[in-house]
C-alpha positions in Angstrom: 62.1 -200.0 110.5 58.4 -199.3 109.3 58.0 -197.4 112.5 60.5 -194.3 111.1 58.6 -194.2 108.0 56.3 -191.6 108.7 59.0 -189.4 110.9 60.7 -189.8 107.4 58.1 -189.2 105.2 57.6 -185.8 107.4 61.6 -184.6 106.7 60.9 -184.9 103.2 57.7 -182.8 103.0 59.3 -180.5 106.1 62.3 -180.0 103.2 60.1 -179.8 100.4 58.4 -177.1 102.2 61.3 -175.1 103.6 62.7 -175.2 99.8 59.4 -173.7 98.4 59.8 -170.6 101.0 63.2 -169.9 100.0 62.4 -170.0 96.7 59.2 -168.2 97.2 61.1 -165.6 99.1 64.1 -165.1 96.6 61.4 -164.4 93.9 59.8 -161.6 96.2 62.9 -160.5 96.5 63.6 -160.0 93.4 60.3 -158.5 92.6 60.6 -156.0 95.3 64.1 -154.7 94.3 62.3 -154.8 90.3 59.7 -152.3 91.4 62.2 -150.4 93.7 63.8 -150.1 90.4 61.4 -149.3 88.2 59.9 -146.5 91.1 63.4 -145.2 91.2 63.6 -144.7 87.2 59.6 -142.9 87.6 61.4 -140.8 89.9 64.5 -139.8 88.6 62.2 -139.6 85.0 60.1 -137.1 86.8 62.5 -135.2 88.7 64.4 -135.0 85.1 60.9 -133.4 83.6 60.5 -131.0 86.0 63.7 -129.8 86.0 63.4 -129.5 82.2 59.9 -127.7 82.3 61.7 -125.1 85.0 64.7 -124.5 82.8 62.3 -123.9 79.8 60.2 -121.6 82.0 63.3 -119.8 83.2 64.5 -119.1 79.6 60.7 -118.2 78.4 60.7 -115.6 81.3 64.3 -114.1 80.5 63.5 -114.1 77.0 60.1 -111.7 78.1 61.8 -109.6 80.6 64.8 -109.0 77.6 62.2 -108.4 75.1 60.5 -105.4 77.2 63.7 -104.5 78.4 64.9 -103.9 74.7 61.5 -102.5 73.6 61.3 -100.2 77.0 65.0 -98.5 75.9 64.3 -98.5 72.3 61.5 -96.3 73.0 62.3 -94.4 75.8 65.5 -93.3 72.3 63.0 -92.7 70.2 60.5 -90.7 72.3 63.8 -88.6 73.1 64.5 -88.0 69.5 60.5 -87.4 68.9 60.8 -84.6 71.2 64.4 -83.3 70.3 62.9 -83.2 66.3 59.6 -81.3 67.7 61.6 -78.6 69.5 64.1 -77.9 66.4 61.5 -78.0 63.6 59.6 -74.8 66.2 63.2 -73.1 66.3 61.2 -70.4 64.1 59.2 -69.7 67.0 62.1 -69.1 69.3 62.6 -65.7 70.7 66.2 -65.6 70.7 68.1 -62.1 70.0 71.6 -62.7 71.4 74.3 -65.5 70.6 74.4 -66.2 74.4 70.8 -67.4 74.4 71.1 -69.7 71.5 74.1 -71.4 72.9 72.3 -71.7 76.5 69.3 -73.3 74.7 71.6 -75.6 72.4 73.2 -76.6 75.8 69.7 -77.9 77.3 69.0 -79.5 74.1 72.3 -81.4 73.9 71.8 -82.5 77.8 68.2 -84.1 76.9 69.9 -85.8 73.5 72.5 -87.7 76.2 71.4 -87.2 79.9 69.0 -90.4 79.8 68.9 -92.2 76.3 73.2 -92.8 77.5 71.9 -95.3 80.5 68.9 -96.6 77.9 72.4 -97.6 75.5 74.3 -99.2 78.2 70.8 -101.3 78.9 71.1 -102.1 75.1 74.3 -103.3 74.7 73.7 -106.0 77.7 70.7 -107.3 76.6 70.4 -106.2 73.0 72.1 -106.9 69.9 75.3 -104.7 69.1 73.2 -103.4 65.6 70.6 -102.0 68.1 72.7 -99.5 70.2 74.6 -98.9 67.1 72.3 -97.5 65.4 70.4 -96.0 68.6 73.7 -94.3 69.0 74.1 -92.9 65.2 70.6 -92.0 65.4 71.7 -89.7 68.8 74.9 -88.5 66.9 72.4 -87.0 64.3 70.3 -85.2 66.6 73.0 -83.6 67.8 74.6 -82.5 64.5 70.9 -81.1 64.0 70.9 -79.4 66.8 74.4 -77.8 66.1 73.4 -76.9 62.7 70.4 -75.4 64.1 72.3 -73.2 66.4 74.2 -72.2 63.5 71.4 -71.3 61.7 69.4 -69.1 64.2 73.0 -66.7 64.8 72.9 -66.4 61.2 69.4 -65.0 60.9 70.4 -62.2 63.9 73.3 -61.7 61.9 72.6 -58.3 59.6 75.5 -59.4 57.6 74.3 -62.7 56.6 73.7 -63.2 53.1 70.2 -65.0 51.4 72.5 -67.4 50.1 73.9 -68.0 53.4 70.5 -68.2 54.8 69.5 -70.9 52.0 72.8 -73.2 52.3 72.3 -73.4 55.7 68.4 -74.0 55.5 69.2 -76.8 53.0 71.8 -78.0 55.1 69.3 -78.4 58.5 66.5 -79.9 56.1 69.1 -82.8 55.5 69.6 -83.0 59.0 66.2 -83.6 60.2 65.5 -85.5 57.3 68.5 -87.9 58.1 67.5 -88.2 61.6 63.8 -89.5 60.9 65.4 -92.5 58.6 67.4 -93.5 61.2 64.2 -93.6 63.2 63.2 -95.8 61.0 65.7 -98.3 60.6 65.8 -98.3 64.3 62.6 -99.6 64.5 62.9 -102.3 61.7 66.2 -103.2 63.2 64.5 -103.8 66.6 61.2 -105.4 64.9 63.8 -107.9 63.4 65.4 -108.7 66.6 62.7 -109.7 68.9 60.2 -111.4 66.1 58.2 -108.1 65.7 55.8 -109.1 62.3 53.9 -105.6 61.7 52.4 -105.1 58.5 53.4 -101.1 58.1 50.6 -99.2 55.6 53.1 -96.1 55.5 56.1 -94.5 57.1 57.1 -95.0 60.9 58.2 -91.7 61.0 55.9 -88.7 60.1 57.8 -86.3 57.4 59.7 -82.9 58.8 57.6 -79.9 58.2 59.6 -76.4 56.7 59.3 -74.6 60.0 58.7 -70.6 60.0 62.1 -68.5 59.2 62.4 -66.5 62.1 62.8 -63.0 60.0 60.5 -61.2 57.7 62.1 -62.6 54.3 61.2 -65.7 53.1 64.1 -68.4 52.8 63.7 -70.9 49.8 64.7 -74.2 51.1 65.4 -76.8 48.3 64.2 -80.3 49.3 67.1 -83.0 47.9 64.6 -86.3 48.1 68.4 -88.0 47.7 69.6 -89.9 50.8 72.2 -88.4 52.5 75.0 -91.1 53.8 76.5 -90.6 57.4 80.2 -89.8 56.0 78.9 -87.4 52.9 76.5 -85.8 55.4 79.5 -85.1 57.9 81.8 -84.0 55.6 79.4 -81.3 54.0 78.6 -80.1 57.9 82.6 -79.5 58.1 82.8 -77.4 54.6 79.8 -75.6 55.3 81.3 -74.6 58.5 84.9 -73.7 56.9 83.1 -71.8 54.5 81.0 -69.8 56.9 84.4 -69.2 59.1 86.2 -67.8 55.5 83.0 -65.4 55.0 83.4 -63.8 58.4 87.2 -63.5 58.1 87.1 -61.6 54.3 84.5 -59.4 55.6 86.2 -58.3 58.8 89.7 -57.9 56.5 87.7 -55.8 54.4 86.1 -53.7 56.9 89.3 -53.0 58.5 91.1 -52.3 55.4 88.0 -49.5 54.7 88.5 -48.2 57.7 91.9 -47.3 57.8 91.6 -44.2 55.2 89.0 -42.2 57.5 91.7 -42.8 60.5 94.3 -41.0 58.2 
């Protein structure tokens, strides 16, 4: 019997030791699939981050290309209208003698009031606000009543039969115009300074004032400046009975010329 003792004694340490490693083993196991863990958290953590930091430079560089996009067509309408006002307040200096010429000029003026600002409002009304192109579009609709009204005004003054009073009204009626059109400039520009964050300090007017321009005939026009705003439906309405009354004046007169002219027939 004593002689199996130390084969014995060997079993038990051989088990001993086989239980150790299996234990030792589990618990590496373990800490192997812990870290695997853990790494695989990191990982997903980090690919979450970047994802995150590209989304938020995706949206910065949207929100940059929409900004210049808005301030690229916002000016590109009020350079237009810069110009358009330029060429209307020198309408004294035309040399226009015919009705033909004026309507061929008010035709090339009308074509640079819609030709390219119309694609800088379909821009706008993608990427902009709706009060942006709304107003870029009244502002458009008011350069082109000014340049109707100019029109107007220049067949009157080669018209011998146009009256001073005639000549004033419609004078008057072309200050309000212009006038009009450079405070919608203006709102314009607040409007899109509101939009995209825009914080000027402004020391005076956006807009520079209209200058009187030079009546195109040797008598001098009085033009009364009305420093009251004009609003868009008032403003349109007065265009419409300034017309009708213009259109009556040129009826009476022909009536009575022909009715004068009957007796030396006889």
């Amino acid at each position: 019997m004593t002689q199996w003792l130390p084969l014995l004694g060997s079993l038990v340490v051989a088990a001993a030791v086989l239980v150790g490693v299996i234990a030792n083993n589990r618990t590496h196991r373990e800490g192997i699939a812990a870290a695997d863990e853990r790494g695989r958290q990191a990982l997903d953590a980090a690919q979450r981050n970047v994802e995150l930091s590209n989304m938020v430079g995706d949206q910065r560089d949207h929100e940059a290309w929409r900004r210049e996009a808005v301030l690229a067509a916002v000016a590109s309408i009020l350079e237009t209208s810069a110009s358009v006002r330029a060429d209307l307040t020198s309408c004294g200096e035309w040399d226009l003698v015919t009705p033909e010429e004026i309507d061929s000029v008010g035709a090339q003026i009308h074509k640079v009031i819609w030709d390219r600002p119309n694609g800088m409002l379909t821009r706008l009304r993608v990427v902009a606000h709706r009060r942006i192109p709304n107003k870029c579009e009244d502002l458009l609709r008011t350069l082109t009543a000014a340049q109707h009204i100019t029109m107007q005004r220049l067949k009157l003054h080669i018209d011998v039969e146009a009256t001073v009073e005639e000549l004033e009204e419609m004078a008057s009626l072309w200050q309000k115009a212009m006038r009009h059109a450079a405070e919608q400039e203006r709102a314009l520009v607040e409007t899109t300074r509101i939009e995209l964050g825009i914080d000027i300090a402004t020391k005076g007017p956006a807009v520079p004032p209209v200058p009187a321009p030079a009546p195109p005939v040797a008598e001098p026009v009085a033009e009364p400046v009305d420093e009251t705003p004009v609003e868009d439906a008032a403003f349109e309405q007065e265009i419409e009975e300034q017309t009708a009354e213009l259109r009556a004046v040129e009826v009476v007169e022909d009536v009575v010329e022909a009715r004068q002219a009957e007796p030396a027939q006889v």
